[in-house]
C-alpha positions in Angstrom: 0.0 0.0 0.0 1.6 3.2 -1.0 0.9 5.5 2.0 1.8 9.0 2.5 2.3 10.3 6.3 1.8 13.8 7.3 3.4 15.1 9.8 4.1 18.1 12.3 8.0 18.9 12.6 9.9 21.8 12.8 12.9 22.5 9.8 15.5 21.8 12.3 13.6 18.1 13.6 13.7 17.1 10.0 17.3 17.7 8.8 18.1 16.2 12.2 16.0 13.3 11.1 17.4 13.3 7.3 20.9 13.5 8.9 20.2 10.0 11.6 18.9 8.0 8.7 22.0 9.5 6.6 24.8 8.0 9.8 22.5 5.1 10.3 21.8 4.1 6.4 18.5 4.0 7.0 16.3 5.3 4.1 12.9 7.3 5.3 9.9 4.8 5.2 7.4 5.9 2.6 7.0 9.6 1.5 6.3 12.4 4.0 4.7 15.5 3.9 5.5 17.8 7.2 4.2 21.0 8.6 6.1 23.4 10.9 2.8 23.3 13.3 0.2 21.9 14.1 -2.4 25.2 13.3 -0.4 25.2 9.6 -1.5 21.1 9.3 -5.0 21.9 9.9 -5.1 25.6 8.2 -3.9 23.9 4.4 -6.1 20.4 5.2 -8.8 21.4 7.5 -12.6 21.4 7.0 -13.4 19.9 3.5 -10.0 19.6 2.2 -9.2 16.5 4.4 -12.4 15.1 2.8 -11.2 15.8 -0.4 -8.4 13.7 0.0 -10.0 11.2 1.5 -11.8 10.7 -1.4 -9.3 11.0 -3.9 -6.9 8.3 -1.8 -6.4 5.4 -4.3 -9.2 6.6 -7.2 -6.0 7.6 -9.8 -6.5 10.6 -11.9 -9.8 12.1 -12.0 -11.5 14.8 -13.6 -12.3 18.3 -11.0 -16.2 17.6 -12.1 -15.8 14.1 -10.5 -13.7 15.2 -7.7 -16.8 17.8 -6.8 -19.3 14.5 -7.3 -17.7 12.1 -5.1 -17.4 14.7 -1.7 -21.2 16.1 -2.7 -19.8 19.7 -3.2 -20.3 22.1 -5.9 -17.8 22.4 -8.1 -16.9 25.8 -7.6 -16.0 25.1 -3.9 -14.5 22.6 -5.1 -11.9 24.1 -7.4 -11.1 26.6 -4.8 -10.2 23.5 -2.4 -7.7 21.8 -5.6 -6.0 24.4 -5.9 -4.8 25.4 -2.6 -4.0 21.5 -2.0 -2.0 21.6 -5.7 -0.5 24.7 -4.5 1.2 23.1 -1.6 2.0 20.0 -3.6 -0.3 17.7 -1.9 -2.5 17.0 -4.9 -0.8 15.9 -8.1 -1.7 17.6 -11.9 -1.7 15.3 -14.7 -0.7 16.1 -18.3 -4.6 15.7 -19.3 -5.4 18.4 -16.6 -6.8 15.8 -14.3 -6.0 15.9 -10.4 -4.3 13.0 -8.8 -3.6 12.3 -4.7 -1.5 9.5 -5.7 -1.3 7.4 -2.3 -3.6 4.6 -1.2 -3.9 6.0 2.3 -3.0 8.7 4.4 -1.2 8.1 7.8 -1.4 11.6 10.3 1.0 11.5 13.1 0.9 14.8 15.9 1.0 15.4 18.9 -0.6 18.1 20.5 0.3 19.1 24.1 0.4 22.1 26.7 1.9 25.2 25.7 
């Protein structure tokens, strides 16, 4: 199952990480997407958008019309949504003009804890 984990970790936590598996010869497991906080995580996937994905995880490339069908929005909203998600790099753009999340599943891993 290709699964892409999303994460919370600061610039510094990840070369730190890069730079362990680097020593230790130990490639990352699986690709990664991380945020420098928690509120940025929820801010570019909150609400719909996490829906979005959801219902893109594992259908291939589909069309922005189809996208809009399977979450039950309008397709305006919609486009808005895409976008932002292809803005970040999250969402994939094929060479037909389709939109693509191409992982099976999504894996989120933070923590959240007193300030």
């Amino acid at each position: 199952m290709n699964t892409l984990t999303i994460d919370v970790c600061s610039l510094t936590e990840s070369l730190a990480e890069a730079a362990r598996a680097m020593e230790t010869g130990q490639a990352q497991v699986g690709p990664r997407y991380s945020f420098s906080s928690a509120q940025a995580l929820m801010r570019t996937l909150g609400g719909k958008r996490f829906d979005l994905i959801q219902a893109l995880s594992g259908a291939g490339p589909v069309t922005l019309r189809e996208a809009a069908r399977r979450v039950g929005r309008d397709v305006k909203a919609v486009h808005g949504d895409v976008h932002a998600l292809l803005a970040c790099g999250v969402l994939d753009k094929t060479a037909d003009g389709k939109i693509e999340f191409p992982y099976d599943a999504v894996h989120v891993d933070f923590l959240l804890k007193a300030a």
